[in-house]
C-alpha positions in Angstrom: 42.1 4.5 8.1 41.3 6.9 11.1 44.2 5.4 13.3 46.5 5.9 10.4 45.4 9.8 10.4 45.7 10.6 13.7 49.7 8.7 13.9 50.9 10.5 11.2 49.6 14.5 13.2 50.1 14.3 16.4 49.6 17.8 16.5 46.0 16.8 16.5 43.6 18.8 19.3 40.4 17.3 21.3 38.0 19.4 19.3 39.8 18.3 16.2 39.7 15.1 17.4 35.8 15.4 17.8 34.8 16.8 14.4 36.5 14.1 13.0 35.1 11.9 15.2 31.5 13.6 14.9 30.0 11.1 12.9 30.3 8.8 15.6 27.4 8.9 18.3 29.5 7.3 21.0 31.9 10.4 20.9 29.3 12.7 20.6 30.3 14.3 24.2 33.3 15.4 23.8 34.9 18.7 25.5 37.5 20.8 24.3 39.6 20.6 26.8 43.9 20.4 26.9 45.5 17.1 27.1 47.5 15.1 29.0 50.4 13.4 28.7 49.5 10.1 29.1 46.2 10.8 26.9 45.2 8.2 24.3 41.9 8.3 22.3 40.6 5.1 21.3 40.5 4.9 17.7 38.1 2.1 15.8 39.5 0.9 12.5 37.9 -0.7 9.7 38.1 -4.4 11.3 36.3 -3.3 14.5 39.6 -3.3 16.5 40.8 -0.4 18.8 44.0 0.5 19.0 45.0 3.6 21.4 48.2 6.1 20.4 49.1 8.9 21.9 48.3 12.2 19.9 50.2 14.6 21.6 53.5 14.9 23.0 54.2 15.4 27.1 52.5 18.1 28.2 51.0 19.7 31.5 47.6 20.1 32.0 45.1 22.3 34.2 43.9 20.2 37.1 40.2 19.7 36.6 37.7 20.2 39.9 34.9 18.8 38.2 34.3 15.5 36.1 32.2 16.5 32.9 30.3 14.2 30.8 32.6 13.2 28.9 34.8 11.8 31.9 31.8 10.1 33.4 31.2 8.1 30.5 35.1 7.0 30.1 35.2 8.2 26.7 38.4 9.9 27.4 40.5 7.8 29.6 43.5 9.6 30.2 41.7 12.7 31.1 40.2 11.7 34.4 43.9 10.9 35.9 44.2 14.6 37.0 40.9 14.9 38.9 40.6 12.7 42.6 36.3 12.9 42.1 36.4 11.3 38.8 37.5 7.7 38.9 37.5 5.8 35.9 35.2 3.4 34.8 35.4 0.2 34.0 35.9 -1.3 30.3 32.5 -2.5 28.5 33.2 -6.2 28.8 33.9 -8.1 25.3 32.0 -11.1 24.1 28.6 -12.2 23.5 27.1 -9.8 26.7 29.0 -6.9 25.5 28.1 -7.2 21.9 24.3 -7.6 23.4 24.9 -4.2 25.1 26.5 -2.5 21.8 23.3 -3.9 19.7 21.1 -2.1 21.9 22.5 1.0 22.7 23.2 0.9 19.1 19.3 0.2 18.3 18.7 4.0 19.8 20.6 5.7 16.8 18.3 7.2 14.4 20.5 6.2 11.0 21.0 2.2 12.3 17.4 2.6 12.6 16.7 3.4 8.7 19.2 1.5 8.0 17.9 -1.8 9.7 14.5 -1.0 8.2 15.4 -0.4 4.8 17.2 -4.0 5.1 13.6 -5.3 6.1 13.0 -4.0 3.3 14.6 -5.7 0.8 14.3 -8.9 2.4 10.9 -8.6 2.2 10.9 -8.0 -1.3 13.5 -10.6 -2.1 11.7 -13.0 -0.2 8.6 -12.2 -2.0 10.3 -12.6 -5.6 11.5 -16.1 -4.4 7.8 -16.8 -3.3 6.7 -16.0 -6.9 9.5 -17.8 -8.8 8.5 -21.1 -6.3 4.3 -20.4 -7.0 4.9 -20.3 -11.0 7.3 -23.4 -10.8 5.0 -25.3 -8.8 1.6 -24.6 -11.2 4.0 -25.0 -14.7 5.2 -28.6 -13.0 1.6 -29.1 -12.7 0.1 -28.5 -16.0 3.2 -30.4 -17.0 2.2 -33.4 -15.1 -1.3 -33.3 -16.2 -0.5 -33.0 -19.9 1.9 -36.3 -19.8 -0.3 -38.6 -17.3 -3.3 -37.7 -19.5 -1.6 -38.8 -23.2 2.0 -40.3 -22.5 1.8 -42.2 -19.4 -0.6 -43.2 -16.7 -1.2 -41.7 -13.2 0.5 -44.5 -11.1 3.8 -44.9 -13.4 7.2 -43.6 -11.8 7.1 -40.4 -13.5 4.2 -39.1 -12.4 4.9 -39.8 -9.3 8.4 -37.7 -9.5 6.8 -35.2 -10.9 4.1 -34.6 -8.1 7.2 -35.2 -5.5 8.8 -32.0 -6.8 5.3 -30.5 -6.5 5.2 -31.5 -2.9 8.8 -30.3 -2.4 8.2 -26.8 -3.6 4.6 -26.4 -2.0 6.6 -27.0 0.8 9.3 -24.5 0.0 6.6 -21.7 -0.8 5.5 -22.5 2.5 8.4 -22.0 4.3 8.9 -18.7 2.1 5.2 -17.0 3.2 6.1 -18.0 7.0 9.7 -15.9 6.4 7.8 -13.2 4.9 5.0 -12.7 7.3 8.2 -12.8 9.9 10.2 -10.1 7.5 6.5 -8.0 8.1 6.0 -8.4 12.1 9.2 -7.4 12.4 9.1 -4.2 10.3 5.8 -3.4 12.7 7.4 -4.1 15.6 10.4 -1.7 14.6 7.7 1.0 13.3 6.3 0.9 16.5 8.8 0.7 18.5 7.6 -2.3 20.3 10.0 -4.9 22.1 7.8 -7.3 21.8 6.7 -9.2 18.9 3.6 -11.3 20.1 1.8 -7.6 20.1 2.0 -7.3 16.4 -0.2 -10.9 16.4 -3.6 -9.7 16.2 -6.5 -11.8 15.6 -6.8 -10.6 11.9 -3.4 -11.1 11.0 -3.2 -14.7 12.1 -5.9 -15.3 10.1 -5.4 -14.1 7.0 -1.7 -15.7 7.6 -3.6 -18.9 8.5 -6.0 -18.5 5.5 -2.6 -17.8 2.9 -1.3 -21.0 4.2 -4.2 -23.2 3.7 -5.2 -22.0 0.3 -0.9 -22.3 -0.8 -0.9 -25.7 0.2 -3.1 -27.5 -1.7 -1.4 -29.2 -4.6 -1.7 -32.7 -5.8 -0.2 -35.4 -3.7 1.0 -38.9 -5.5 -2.4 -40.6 -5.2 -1.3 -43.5 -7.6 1.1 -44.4 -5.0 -0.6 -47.6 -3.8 -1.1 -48.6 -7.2 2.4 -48.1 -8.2 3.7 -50.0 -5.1 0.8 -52.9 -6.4 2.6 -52.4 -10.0 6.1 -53.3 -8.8 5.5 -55.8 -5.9 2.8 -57.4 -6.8 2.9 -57.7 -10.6 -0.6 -56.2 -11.2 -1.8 -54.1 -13.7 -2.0 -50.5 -13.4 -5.3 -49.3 -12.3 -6.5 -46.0 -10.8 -9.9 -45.4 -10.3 -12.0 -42.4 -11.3 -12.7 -40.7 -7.7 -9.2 -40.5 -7.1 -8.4 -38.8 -10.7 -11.3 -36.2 -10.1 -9.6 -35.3 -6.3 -6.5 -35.0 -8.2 -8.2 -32.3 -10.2 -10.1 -30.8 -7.5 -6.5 -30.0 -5.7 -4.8 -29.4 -8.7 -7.0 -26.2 -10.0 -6.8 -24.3 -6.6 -2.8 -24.0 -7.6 -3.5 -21.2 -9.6 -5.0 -18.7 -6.8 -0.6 -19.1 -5.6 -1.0 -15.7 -8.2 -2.0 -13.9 -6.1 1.7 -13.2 -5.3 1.6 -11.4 -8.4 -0.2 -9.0 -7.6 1.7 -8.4 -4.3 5.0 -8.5 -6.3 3.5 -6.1 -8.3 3.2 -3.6 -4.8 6.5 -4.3 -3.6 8.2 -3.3 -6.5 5.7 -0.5 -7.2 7.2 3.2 -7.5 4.6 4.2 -5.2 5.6 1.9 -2.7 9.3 2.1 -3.1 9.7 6.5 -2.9 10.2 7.8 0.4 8.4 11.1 -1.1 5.2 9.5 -2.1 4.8 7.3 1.1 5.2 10.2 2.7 2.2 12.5 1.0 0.2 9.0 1.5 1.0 8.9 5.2 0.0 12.6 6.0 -2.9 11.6 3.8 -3.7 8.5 5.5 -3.7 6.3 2.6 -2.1 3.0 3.4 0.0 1.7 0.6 -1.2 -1.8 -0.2 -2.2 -4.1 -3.5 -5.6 -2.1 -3.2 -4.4 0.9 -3.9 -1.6 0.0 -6.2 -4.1 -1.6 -7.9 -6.8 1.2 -8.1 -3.8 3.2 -9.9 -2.6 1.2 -12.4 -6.7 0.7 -13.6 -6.8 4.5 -13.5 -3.2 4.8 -15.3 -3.6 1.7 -17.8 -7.6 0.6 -17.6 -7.0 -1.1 -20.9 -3.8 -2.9 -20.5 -5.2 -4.5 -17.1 -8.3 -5.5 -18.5 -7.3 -7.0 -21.4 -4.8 -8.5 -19.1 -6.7 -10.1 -16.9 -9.3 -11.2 -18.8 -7.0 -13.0 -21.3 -5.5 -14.5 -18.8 -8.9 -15.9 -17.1 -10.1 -17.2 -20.5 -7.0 -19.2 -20.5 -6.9 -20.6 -17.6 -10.8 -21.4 -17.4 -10.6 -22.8 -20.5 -7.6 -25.2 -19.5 -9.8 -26.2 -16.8 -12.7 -26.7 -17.9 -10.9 -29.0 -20.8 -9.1 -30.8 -18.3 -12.7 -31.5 -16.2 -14.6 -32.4 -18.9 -12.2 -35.2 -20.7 -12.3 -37.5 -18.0 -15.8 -38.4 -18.9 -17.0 -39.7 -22.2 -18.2 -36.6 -23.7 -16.8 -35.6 -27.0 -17.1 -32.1 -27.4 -15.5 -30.3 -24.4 -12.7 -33.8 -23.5 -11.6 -33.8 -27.8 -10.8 -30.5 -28.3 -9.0 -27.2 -26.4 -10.8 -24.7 -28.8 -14.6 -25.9 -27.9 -13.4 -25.1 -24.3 -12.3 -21.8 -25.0 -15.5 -21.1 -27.4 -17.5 -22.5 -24.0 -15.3 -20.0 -21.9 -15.9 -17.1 -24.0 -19.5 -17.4 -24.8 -20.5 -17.3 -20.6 -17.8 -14.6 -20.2 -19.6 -12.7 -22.7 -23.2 -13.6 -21.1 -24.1 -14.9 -24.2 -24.8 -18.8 -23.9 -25.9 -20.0 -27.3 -26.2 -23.5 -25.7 -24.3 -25.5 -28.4 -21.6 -26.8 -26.1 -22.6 -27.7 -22.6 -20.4 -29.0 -19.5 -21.8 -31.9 -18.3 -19.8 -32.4 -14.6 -19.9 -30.5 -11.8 -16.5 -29.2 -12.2 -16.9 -27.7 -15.7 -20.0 -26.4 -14.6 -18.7 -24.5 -11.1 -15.6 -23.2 -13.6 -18.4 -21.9 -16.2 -20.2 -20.1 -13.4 -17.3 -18.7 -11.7 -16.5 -17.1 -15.6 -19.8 -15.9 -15.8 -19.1 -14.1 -12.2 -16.0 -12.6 -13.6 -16.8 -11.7 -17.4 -20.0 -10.0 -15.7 -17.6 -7.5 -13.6 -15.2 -7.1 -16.4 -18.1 -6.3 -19.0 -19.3 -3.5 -16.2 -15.3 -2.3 -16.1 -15.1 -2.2 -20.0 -18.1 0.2 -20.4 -17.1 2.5 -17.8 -13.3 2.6 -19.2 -15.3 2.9 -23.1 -17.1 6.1 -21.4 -14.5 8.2 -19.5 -12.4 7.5 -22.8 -15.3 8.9 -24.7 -15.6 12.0 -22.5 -14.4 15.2 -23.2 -11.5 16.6 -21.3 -12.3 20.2 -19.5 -10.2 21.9 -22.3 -12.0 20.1 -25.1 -14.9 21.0 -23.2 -14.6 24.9 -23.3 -13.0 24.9 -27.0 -16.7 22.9 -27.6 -18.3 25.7 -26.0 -16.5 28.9 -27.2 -16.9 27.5 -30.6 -20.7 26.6 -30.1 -21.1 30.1 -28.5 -19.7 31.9 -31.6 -21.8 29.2 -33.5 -24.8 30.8 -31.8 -24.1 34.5 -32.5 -23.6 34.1 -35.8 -27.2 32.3 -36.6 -28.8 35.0 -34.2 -27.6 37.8 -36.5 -28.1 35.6 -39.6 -31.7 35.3 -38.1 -32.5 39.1 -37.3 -31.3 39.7 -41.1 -33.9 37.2 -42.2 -36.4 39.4 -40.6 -35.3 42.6 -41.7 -35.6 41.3 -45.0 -38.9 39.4 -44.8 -40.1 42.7 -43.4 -39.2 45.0 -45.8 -40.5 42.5 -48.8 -43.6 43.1 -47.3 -43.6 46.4 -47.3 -42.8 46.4 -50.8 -45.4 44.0 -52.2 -48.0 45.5 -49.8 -47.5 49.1 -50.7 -45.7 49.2 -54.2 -46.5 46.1 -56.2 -49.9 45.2 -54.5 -48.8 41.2 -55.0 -51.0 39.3 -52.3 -49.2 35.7 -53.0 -46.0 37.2 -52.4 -47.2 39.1 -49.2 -48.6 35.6 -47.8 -44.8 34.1 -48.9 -43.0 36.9 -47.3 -45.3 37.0 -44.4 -44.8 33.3 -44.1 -40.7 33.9 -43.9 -40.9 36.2 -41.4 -43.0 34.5 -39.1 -40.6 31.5 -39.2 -37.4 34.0 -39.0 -39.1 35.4 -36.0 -39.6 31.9 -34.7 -36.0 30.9 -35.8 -34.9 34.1 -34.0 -36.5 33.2 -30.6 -35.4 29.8 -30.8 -31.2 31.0 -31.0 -32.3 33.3 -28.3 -33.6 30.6 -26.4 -30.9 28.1 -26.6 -28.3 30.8 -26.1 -29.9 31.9 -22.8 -30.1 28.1 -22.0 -26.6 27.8 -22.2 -25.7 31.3 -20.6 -27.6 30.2 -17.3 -26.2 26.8 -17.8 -22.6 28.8 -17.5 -24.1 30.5 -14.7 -25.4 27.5 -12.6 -21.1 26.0 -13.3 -19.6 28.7 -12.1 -21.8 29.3 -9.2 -21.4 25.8 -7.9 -17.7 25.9 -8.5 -17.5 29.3 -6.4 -20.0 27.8 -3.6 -17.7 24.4 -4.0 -14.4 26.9 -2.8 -16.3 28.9 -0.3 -16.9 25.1 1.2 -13.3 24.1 1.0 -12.7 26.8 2.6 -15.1 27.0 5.3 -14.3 23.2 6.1 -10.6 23.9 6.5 -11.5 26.8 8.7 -14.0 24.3 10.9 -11.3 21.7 10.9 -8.9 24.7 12.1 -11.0 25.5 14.3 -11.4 21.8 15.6 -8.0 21.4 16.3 -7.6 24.5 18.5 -10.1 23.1 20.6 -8.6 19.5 20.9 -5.6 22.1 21.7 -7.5 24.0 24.4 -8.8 20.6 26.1 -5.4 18.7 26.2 -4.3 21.8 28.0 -7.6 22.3 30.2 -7.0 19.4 31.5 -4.2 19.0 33.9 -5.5 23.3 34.7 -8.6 21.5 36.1 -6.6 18.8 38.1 -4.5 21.3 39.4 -7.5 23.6 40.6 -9.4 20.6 41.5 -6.6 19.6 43.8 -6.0 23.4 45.1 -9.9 23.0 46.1 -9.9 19.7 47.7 -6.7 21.1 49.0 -8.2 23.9 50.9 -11.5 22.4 51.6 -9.7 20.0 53.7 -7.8 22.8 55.3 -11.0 24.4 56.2 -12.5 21.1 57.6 -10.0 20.7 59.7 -10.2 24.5 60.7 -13.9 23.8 61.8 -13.1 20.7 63.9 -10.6 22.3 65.5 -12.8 24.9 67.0 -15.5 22.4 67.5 -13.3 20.8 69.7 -11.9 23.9 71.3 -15.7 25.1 72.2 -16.3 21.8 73.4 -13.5 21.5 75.7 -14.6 25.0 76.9 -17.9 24.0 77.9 -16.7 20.9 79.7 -14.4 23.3 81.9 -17.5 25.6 82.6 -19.2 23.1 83.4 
């Protein structure tokens, strides 16, 4: 498209010719200068190909002294034809070296940059999502599997053994899927850090935990009734398959479910917080690190009721499913008959309850009920603090609450000095006027307790003045901190400021000294050795 523009004007000029080619970092360098008549600009197309035209017809040019940048880089090629200083360079080579010398100098340019990360990006997150997708295949082939072998075929027929193949075949597929994403995330540190090296973005901890992923993705199931399969159609024996081997098939079948954990880093890849440029930005000048931490710390804060019920839903499930699927092997009837006595089990240690009706009798149903235990434990602490922040007043609520019990107050105290205004002068009535004893001892009664009453409003409405007071002065004394922390961290930096720049003062004065106390040393044993050359001629 840009060679067709500049055929069809050939009244075109070099600075025209550089603000149309300004987006363009190679051309950056252009001068405004006249052309010649044998100039040709080299124009890319869409394709990649260049194709040079002349943009201007035969026309004299100044003769040029000097070779400016623009010359010395051979972006211009006809230009350096009039100047004897300037020859021209050579053409970048093409093929595989050349297009290693465009990647590179290309790698400087701030927008290939962005662009290449963003692409890291997205593979990243892609191959996450395929991660996931391969995890939740893998554990629903494997519940599958355990269903059938258990009720519509046996352990060492054909099918099983199918089954657990594709088990194997997509363990190894999620394997192969982590390894590509932990590449995907060296390589966004490496470009972060500008690094050229990627074996410096292999730290002891991150091998690891890499190391640690691995392991715990790749336990699954193998075919264990293989032998007996191969004994089934060879040798015409019956099936058989003893009872260690079905309880290691369960022991590597129930670590399946920690693969969701992906979830959860699905979940921070596709995250808002994660995904905006503007809050990744507040969190880096913050120095919060975006991880499954944090993005989980804010959806409990945003939706501690949704994730709760959540997860623990989903951990009565799946401890219940286990737990059935430990117990049945054995001959005990009231965890191996029936799904619902598992999930009563489940619920009643999640709860911390343990009524003791139901029992698991293996060691497997036994380390699952303890692990719930573990769990409902932390989710029971989670509930009650989520029950109590809901329960609490909002700061609004809580000074409507408090102008209202305020007014409140002041009413009762002037209800309470009537009462003894009253009291008082019914007294004075009976006392002086009606001479009535019993109703001076009533009366007298009355206003001794409105007098109480009184003191007591008094009382509770200081309480709650001075505990106003005590608020408002820890809220000012709280600002004057902010405040005088800011200034000391202010204050901090100026003198991190003042020693970066002390420093090379000091080397510099330090050398000036050493610079003139050698000087003077030299001084000295000059005239040592003058006076002693003038005593060896007296002498």
């Amino acid at each position: 498209m840009k060679s067709e523009i500049f055929r069809a004007d050939p009244t075109l000029t070099t600075s025209r010719i550089w603000k149309k080619r300004s987006g363009d970092p190679q051309h950056s360098n252009l001068l405004t200068m006249e052309p010649s008549p044998s100039m040709s600009v080299s124009v890319a197309d869409g394709d990649g190909l260049e194709d040079q035209q002349p943009l201007l017809p035969a026309r004299t040019a100044p003769p040029t002294q000097s070779c400016g940048p623009s010359e010395a880089r051979g972006l211009l090629p006809g230009a350096g034809q009039s100047s004897a200083h300037c020859p021209r360079p050579p053409p970048r080579p093409k093929g595989k070296a050349g297009d290693k010398d465009e990647t590179y100098w290309r790698s400087h340019s701030i927008g290939w940059r962005l662009l290449h990360r963003r692409a890291l990006f997205l593979r990243r997150q892609r191959l996450n999502d395929c991660a996931l997708a391969v995890a939740i295949f893998g554990v629903v082939m494997m519940v599958l599997e355990t269903e059938l072998s258990w009720s519509v075929y046996s352990k060492s027929s054909i099918y099983s053994l199918a089954i657990k193949a594709v088990i194997s075949l997509s363990t190894v597929t999620l394997l192969g899927l982590i390894v590509a994403y932990h590449c995907c995330e060296v390589q966004l540190y490496v470009h972060d850090i500008g690094a050229e090296d990627w074996r410096i973005a292999m730290t002891t901890d991150r091998v690891a935990l890499v190391a640690l992923e691995l392991a715990a993705v790749a336990i699954h199931p193998y075919p264990v009734g293989l032998v007996s399969y191969f004994e089934q159609s060879l040798l015409r024996a019956p099936p058989r398959l003893s009872l260690s081997e079905t309880e290691l098939e369960i022991i590597l079948a129930l670590p399946m479910f920690l693969r969701f954990y992906l979830l959860g880093r699905a979940m921070m890849l596709h995250s808002r917080l994660f995904t905006d440029t503007a809050s990744r930005s507040i969190g880096a000048l913050n120095k919060i690190h975006f991880n499954t931490r944090f993005v989980g710390k804010t959806l409990m804060t945003t939706y501690p009721g949704t994730v709760l019920m959540i997860f623990s839903v989903s951990l009565w499930v799946v401890a219940a499913w286990g737990l059935h699927v430990c117990e049945r092997h054995h001959n005990y009837r009231d965890l191996s008959s029936n799904y619902m006595e598992a999930l009563w089990m489940v619920s009643v240690t999640f709860l911390s309850i343990g009524y003791g009706d139901v029992v698991p009798h293996t060691y497997c149903g036994r380390s699952i009920c303890l692990l719930t235990g573990i769990m409902g434990a932390g989710c029971t602490v989670l509930v009650v603090a989520v029950v109590a922040r809901k329960l609490e007043l909002t700061r609004a609520e809580k000074h409507v609450h408090n102008f209202m019990m305020d007014s409140h107050i002041s009413k009762r105290l002037k209800i309470a000095a009537a009462n003894v205004l009253r009291e008082t002068w019914l007294i004075y009535k009976h006392t002086k006027l009606s001479r009535d004893s019993t109703r001076v001892r009533t009366h007298q009664r009355k206003l001794l307790l409105s007098h109480l009453m009184f003191l007591l409003r008094a009382c509770s409405s200081q309480m709650h003045n001075l505990v106003y007071d005590v608020l408002s002065e820890v809220q000012s004394c709280r600002a004057d901190l902010d405040t005088h922390i800011y200034a000391l961290e202010k204050n901090v930096e100026e003198l991190r400021e003042g020693f970066r720049s002390l420093m090379p003062l000091l080397s510099s004065t330090l050398s000036t000294q050493n610079s003139s106390i050698r000087h003077l040393l030299r001084e000295r044993e000059v005239k040592t050795d003058t006076q002693w050359d003038k005593v060896r001629e007296d002498q």
